[in-house]
C-alpha positions in Angstrom: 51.9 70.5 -13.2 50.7 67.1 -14.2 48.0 65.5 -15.0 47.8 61.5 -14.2 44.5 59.8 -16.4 45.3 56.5 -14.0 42.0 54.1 -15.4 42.3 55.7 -18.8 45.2 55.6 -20.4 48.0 53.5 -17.9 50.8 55.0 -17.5 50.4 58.1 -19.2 51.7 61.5 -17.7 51.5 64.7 -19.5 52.2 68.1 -18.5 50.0 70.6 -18.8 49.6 74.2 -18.3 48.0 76.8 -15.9 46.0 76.2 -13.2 43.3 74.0 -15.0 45.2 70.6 -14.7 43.6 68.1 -12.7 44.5 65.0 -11.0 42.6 62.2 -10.6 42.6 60.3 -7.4 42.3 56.5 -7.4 39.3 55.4 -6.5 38.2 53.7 -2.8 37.8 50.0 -2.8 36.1 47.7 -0.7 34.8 44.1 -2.3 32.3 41.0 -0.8 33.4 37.4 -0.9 31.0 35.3 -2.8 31.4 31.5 -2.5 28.2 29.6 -3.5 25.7 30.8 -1.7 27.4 32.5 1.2 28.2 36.3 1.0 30.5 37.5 3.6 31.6 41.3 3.7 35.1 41.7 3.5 37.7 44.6 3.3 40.2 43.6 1.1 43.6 42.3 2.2 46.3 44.9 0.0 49.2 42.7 1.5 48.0 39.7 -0.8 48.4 39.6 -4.6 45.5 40.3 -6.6 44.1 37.0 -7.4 43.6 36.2 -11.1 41.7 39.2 -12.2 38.6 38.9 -14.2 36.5 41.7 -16.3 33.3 41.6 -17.9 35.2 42.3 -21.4 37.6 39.1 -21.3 34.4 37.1 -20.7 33.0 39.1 -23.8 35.8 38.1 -25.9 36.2 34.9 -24.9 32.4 34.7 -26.0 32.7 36.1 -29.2 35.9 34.6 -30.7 38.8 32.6 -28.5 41.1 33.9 -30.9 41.1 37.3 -30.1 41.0 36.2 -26.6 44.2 34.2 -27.2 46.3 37.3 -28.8 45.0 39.5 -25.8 44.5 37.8 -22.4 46.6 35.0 -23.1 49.8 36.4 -25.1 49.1 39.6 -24.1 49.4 41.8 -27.4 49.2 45.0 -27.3 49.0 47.3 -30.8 51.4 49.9 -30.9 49.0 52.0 -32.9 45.6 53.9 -31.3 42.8 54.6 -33.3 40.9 58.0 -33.3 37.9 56.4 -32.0 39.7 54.6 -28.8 41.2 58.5 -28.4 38.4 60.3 -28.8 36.3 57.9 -26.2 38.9 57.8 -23.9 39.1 61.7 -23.4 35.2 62.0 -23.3 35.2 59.6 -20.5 37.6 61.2 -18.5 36.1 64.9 -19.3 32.7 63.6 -18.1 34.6 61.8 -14.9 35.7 65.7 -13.7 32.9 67.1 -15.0 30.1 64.7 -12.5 32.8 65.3 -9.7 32.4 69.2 -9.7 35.9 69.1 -10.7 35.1 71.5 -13.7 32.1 73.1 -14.9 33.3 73.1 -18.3 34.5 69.3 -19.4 34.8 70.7 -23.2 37.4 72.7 -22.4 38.9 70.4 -20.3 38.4 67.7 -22.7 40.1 70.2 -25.5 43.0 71.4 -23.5 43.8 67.7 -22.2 43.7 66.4 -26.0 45.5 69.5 -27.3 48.4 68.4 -24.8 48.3 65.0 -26.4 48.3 66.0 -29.8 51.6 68.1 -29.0 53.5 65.4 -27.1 53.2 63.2 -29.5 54.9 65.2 -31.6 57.4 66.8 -29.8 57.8 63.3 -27.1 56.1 60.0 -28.1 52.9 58.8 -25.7 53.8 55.6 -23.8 51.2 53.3 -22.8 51.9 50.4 -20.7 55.8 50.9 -21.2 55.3 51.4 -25.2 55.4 53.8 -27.6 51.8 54.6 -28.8 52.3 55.8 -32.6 49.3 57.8 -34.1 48.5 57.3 -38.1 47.7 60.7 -38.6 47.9 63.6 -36.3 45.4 65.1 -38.4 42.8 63.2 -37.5 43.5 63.4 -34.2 42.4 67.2 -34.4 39.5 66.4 -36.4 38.5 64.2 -33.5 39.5 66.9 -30.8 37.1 69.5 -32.6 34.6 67.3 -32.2 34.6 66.1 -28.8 35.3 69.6 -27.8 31.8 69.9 -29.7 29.8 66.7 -28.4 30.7 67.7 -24.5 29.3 71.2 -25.0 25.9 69.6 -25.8 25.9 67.1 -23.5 26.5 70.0 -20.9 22.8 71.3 -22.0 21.5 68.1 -22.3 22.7 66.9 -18.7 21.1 70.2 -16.9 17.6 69.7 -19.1 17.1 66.3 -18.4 19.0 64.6 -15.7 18.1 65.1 -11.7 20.7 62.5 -9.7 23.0 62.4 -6.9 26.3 61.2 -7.7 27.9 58.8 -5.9 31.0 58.3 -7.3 32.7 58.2 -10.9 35.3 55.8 -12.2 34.8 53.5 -9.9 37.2 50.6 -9.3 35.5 47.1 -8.3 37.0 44.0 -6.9 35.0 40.9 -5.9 36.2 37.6 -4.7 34.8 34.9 -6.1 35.1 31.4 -7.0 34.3 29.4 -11.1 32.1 26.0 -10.2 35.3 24.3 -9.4 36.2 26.2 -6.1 39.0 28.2 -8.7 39.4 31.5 -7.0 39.3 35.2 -9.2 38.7 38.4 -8.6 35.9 39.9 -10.9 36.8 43.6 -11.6 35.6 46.3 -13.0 35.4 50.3 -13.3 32.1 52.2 -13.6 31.8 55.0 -15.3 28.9 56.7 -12.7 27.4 56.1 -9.8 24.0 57.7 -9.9 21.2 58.1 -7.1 17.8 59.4 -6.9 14.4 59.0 -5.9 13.9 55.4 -8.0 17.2 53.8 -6.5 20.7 53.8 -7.3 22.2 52.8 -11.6 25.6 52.7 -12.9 25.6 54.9 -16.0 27.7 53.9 -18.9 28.9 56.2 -21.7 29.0 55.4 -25.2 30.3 57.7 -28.1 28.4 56.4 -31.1 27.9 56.9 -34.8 24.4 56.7 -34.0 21.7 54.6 -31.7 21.4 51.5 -33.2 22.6 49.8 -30.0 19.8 51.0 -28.4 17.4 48.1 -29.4 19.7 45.3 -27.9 21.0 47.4 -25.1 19.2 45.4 -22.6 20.2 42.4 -23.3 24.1 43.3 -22.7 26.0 41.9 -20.0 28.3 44.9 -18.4 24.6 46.2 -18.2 23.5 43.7 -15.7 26.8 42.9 -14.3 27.8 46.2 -13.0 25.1 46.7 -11.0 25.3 43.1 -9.2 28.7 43.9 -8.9 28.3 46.8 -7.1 25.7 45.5 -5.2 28.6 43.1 -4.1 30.8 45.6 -2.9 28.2 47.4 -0.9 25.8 44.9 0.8 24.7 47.3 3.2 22.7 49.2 0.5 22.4 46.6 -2.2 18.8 46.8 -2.3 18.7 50.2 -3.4 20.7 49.3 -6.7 17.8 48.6 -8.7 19.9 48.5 -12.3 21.6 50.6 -15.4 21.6 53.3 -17.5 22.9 53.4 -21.5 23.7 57.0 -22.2 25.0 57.4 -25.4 26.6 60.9 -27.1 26.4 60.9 -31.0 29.5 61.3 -32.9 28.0 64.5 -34.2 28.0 68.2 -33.8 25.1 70.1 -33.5 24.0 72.6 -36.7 21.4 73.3 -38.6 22.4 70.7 -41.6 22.6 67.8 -38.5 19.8 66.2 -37.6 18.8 65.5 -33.8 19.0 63.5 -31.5 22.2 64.0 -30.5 22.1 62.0 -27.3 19.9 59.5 -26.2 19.9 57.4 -23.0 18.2 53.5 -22.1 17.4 52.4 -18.6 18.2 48.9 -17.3 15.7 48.0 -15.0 17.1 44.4 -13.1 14.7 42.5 -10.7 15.9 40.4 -7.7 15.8 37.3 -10.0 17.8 38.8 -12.9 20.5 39.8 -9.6 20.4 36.3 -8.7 21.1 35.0 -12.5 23.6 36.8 -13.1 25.8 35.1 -10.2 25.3 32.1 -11.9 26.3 33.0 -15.0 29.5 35.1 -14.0 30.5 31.8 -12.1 29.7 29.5 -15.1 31.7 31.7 -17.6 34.8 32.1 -15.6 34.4 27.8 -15.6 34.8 27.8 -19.1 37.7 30.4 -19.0 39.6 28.5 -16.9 38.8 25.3 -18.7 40.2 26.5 -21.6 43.4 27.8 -19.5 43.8 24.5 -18.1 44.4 22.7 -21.1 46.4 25.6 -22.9 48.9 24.7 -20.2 48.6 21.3 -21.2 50.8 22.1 -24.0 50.2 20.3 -27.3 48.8 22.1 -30.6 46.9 24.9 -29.5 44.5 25.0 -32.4 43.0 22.3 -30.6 41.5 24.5 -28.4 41.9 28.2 -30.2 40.0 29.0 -33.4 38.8 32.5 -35.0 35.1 33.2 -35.1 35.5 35.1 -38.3 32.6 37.8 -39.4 31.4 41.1 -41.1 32.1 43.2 -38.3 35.1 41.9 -37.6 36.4 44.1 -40.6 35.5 47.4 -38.7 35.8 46.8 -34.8 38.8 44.1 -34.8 42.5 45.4 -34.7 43.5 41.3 -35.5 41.5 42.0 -38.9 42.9 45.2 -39.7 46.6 44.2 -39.1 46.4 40.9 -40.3 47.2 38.9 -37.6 44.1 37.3 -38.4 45.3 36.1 -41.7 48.2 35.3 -40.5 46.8 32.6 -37.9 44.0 31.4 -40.6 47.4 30.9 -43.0 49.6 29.2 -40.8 51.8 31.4 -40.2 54.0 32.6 -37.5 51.9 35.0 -35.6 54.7 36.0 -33.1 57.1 37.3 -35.6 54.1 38.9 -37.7 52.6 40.6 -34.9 56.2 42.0 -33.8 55.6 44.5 -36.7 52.1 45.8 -35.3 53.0 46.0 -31.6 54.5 44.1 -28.4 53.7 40.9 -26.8 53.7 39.9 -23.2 51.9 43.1 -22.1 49.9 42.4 -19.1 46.0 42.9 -19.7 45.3 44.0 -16.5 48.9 46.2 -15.6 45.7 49.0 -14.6 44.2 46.9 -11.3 47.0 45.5 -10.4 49.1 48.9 -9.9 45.6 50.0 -8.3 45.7 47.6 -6.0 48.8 48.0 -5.0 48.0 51.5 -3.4 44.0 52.1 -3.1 42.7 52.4 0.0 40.8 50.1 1.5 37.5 51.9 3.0 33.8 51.8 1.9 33.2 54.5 -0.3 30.0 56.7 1.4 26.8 57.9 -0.2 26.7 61.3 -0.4 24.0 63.8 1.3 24.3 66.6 -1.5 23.8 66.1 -4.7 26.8 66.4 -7.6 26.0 67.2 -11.0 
């Protein structure tokens, strides 16, 4: 048996054994035009390519430095190397996916038998991601992160039954709206959420973190997936839009339970969104994807590129960049050639969004229903 994580890792195919492996099914799609002011329902065409794909974390980039945006989304790099943390949230995501599903009542140990898998392909058969080889630093650590996300789902398990009552509607859900920038440039804003929840308020997209702690928490708010998910899905399902009334931040501390730990050891925020925050954020999705393509226009200008492309250099940078860590960075800031530099730290050319568009290529284009029983 198998076990495909398609919307996790691309690509990636393990075997696994006993009867515990799972596979996850691609997820329904349906998507709303939206040109100016005029919404008009639409399933979408699979026959057509997937017009220039969009996500809320390109615009994100692009926001906070165009030269990380350059090395990803415009020469597509990819690192060969994945760090514990990127590991370690990628599994919780996907144990908390079957978990919400009823696919198991027990995403630790599915969490801990998927990773365990992982860990021993890599060393016996290296992991390939998006047609490379994925090369770990330290197996060790690997463990050390296994142990405790094996640890952090048990809790959240607890916490879940003590203090959540929702209807799920779906998990992992794949989005695809049509749109067109302030110039009449058509893209396809896209996205996957990581719950669809309903109860008696209305219905949130619920977004998992795995955090050192909950200092996000006090600027939560004013993040964008948070109010972009939500009109997004409002998008795709007009005929219930009004029910989607916003978010919800749930985050799981990087942290095990014990008596020498100190609680919390998860926390949650909700997202509340009013009809005029819905409206907003149309505008700005529009106005951002203007600037995107701005700057793509005149990339394929040709000329000197650092004309247009500059780093954005600062503290954090040091801790939650890969282009600071591996030096491409430096490299650009020095002059130097970043193509043959980077060859050392990964591949170029890799296609950001190789994930929708082998999606699109075979999802099935219904409306995905709201559920009369509840899930977890």
């Amino acid at each position: 048996m198998e076990i495909i994580l398609g919307g996790f890792l691309p690509n990636l195919r393990l075997p696994l054994a006993g009867d515990a492996a799972l596979s996850k099914a691609l997820p329904l799609v349906i998507s709303t035009e939206v040109l100016g002011n005029q919404q008009q329902e639409s399933v979408l065409s699979l026959s057509a390519p997937l017009v220039r794909p969009v996500r809320n974390s390109e615009l994100s980039v692009l926001r906070r430095c165009k030269l990380k945006w350059y090395f990803t989304f415009w020469l597509g790099f990819l690192s060969s190397k994945i760090n514990k943390h990127f590991w370690l949230g990628t599994l919780v995501h996907f144990a908390l996916s079957e978990y919400h599903l009823g696919r198991t009542t027990d995403p630790a140990h599915l969490f801990n038998q998927v990773g365990k898998e992982l860990i021993a392909a890599e060393r016996i058969d290296p992991i390939t991601v998006g047609g490379e080889v994925i090369e770990f630093d330290n197996v060790a650590e690997l463990e050390i992160a296994l142990e405790l996300g094996t640890a952090m789902l048990e809790g959240y398990v607890d916490w879940h039954k003590q203090n959540d009552d929702f209807d799920v509607i779906d998990t992992e859900l794949g989005l695809y709206i049509q749109m067109q920038d302030y110039y009449d440039r058509p893209f396809t804003m896209v996205a996957r959420l990581d719950l669809v929840q309903e109860n008696s308020e209305g219905v949130r997209v619920r977004d998992f973190k795995t955090a050192a702690d909950f200092r996000d928490q006090k600027w939560i708010d004013q993040d964008q997936q948070f109010r972009r998910y939500p009109w997004m899905l409002r998008q795709a399902h007009p005929d219930w839009a009004s029910d989607v009334i916003g978010s919800e931040w749930v985050a799981l501390r990087k942290m095990k339970e014990s008596n020498r730990s100190k609680p919390p050891y998860f926390m949650r925020e909700l997202i509340d969104l009013t009809e005029e925050d819905f409206v907003e954020v149309g505008h700005e999705l529009r106005a951002e994807a203007t600037d995107l393509f701005d700057l793509e226009a005149k990339l394929q200008e040709g000329g000197d590129v650092r004309q247009v492309i500059y780093p954005n250099p600062m503290e954090r940078c040091t801790w939650d960049c890969d282009y600071s860590s591996n030096g491409l960075c430096q490299a650009w800031r020095r002059g130097l050639d970043v193509t043959e530099f980077g060859d050392h730290f990964g591949q170029w050319g890799v296609d950001p969004y190789i994930e929708y568009k082998d999606e699109w290529a075979v999802a099935v284009p219904v409306v995905i229903g709201r559920r009369e029983e509840g899930g977890h």
